[in-house]
N, C-alpha and C positions, 0 to 999 in steps of 0.2 A: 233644273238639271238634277237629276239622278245622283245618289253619294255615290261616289266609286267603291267598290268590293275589293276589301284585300286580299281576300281569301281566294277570289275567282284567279287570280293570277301567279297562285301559287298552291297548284295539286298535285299532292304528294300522296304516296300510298299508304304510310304509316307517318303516323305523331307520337312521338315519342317524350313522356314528360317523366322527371325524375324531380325531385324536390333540391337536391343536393348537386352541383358539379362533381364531386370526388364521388356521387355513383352513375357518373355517364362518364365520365373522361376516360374511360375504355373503348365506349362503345362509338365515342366522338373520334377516338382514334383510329376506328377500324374501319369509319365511313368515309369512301372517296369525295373528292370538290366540295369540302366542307366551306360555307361561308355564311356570313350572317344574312338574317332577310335585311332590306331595307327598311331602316326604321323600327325594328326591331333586333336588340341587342341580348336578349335572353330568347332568343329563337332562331337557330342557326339548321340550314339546308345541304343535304348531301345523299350521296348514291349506296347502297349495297347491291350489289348483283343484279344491275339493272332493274333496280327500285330505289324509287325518291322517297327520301327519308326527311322527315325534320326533327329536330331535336329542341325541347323546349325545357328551361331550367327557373322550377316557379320560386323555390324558396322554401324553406322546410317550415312547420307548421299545419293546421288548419286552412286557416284564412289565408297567408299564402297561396296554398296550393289553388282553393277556389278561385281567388282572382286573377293570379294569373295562368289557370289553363284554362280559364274563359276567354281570357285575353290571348291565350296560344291558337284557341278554335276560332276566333274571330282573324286571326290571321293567316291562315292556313284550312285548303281544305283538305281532308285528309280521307281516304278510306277505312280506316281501323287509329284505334288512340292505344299504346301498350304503356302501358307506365311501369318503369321499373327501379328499385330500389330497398334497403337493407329493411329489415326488423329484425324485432326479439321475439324469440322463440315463446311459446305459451305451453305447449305440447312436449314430454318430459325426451320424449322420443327423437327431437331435433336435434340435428347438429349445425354447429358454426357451418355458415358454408354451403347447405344444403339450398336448394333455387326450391321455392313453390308455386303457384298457379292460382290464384285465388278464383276458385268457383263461387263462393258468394264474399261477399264486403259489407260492413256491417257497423253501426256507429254505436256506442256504448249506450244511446241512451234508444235507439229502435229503430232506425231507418236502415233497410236492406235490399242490397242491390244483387240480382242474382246475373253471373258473366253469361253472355250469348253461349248458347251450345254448340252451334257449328264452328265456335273461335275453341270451344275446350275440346274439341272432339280428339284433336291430335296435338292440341298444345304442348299437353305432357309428354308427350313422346320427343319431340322435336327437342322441347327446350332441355328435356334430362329434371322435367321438374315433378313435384309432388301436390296434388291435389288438395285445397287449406281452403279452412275459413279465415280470413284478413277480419281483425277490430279498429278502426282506428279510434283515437282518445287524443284529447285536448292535452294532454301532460302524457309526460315518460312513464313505460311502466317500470318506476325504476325500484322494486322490491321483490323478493320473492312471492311476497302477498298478495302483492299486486297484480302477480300476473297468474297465481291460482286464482283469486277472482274473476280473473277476465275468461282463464279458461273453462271456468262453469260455466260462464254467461254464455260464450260461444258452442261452449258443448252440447248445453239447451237447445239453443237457435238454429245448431248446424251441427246435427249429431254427424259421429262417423266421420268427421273432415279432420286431419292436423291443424293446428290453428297458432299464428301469429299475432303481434300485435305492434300497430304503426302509428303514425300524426295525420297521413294526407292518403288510405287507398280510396276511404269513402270519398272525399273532395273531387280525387281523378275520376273512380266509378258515376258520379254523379255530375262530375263536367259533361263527361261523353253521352250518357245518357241524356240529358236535356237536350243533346241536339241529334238523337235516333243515330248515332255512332257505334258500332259492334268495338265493344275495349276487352282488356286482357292486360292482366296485373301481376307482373312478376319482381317475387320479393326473395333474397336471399338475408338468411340467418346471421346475424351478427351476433347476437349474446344467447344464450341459451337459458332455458326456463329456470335452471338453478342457479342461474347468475343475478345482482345485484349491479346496479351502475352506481356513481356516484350521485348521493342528494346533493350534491351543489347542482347538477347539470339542469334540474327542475327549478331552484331557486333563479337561475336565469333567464328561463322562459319570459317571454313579456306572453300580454294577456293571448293574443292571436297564436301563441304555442310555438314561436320559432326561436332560436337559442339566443341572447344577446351574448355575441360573441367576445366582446371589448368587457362586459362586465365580469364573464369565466376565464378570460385570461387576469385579470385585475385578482380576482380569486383567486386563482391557482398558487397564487407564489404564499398561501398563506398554508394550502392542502398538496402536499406533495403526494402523498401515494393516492389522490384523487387524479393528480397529472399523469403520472406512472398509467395508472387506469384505462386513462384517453389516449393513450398515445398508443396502449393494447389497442385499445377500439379502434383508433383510425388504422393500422394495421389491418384490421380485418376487412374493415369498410371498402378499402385497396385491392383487399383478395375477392372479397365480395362483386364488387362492379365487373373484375374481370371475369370471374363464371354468368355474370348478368348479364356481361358483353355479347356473349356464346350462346346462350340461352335468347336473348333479343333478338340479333340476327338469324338463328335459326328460322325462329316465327316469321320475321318477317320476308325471310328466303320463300317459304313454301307458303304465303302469304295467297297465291292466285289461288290453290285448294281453297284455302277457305271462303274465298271471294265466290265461288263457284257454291259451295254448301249454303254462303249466306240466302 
């Protein structure tokens, strides 16, 4: 007997993957008949504007993101993959807040993934976003050094683009890719090129890049104005998701265009 297909009985127009719950709990809010698939509890189904949406939340990190938005594509079939969520700024020109478009995605040590063109043709117009190179990296860029580093590397590789930098766009760009998926990667700004995060927040990292979060709270009570910090940041994270909200649904309102160009 044949295995059964999960994916076959659940086709949706966009997959939506975010690393983090607090950067889709906007955009999970503005989707009608929200509910979870069967059997899968980090992949939850629903409507915008007579378009079937799923929503899938892998875990921040690396590794993360790869396993579970493999695990998102093996349940779901999807015509387009958008993956959206926060980074830091690389490019001195960004602001907190600002939504980008990542036209190529790019892993610090060489593999690059270039987005389908008929997804970027009107991306930016739609979502209100800005044209970038996305890096992502095993650890936080959390210095100022660190992310002039990152923005030569990227300025080499992908002249002329603003450029960010994340833990999971390469993982999602190259989930969708492996299975001939058109994706589109929308990142909004949370700290800016001249900003510095806390070094505690890297010390927490385990090896796969995702924060242990039991171990920075355990922390925190010994670095207060590292807490003060984070509690900036999640602030923004909050302001962030909802311009991501607005920016996602757009794409995937005028989603049939692109489906036509594809």
């Amino acid at each position: 007997m044949r295995a059964r297909d999960p994916s076959a009985e659940n086709v949706v127009d966009a997959l939506v993957l975010a690393a983090l719950p607090e950067e889709v709990r906007e955009l999970r809010a503005m989707l009608a008949d929200m509910r979870p698939l069967a059997g899968e509890g980090a992949v939850w189904r629903g409507r915008w504007r007579g378009r079937d949406v799923a929503v899938a939340v892998t875990g921040d990190g690396d590794r993360n993101a790869r396993v579970q938005a493999a695990a998102a594509l093996r349940s779901v079939r999807a015509r387009v993959v958008i993956a959206i969520g926060v980074a830091g700024a690389l490019s001195p020109e960004l602001a907190t807040g600002e939504v980008l478009v990542a036209h190529r995605v790019m892993r610090e040590q060489g593999e690059t993934w270039q987005a389908p063109p008929p997804w970027l043709a009107g991306a930016a117009g739609r979502a209100g976003a800005r044209a970038a190179a996305l890096i992502s990296v095993p650890r936080l860029a959390a210095t100022v050094a660190d992310k002039q580093r990152l923005l030569s590397l990227t300025a080499a590789r992908a002249p002329g683009l603003m450029a960010a930098v994340d833990l999971e766009s390469a993982a999602f760009a190259a989930a969708a890719a492996s299975r001939g998926l058109p994706w589109l990667i929308l990142r909004a700004i949370s700290d800016t090129a001249a900003e510095a995060l806390p070094p505690l927040l890297n010390r927490c990292l385990d090896d796969g890049g995702a924060l242990r979060r039991r171990m920075l709270a355990a922390r925190l009570f010994s670095q207060p104005s590292a807490l003060l910090q984070l509690l900036a940041l999640r602030q923004r994270v909050r302001a962030c998701a909802t311009v991501l909200a607005a920016a996602a649904t757009a794409v995937i309102e005028s989603a049939g265009a692109s489906y036509a160009a594809a």
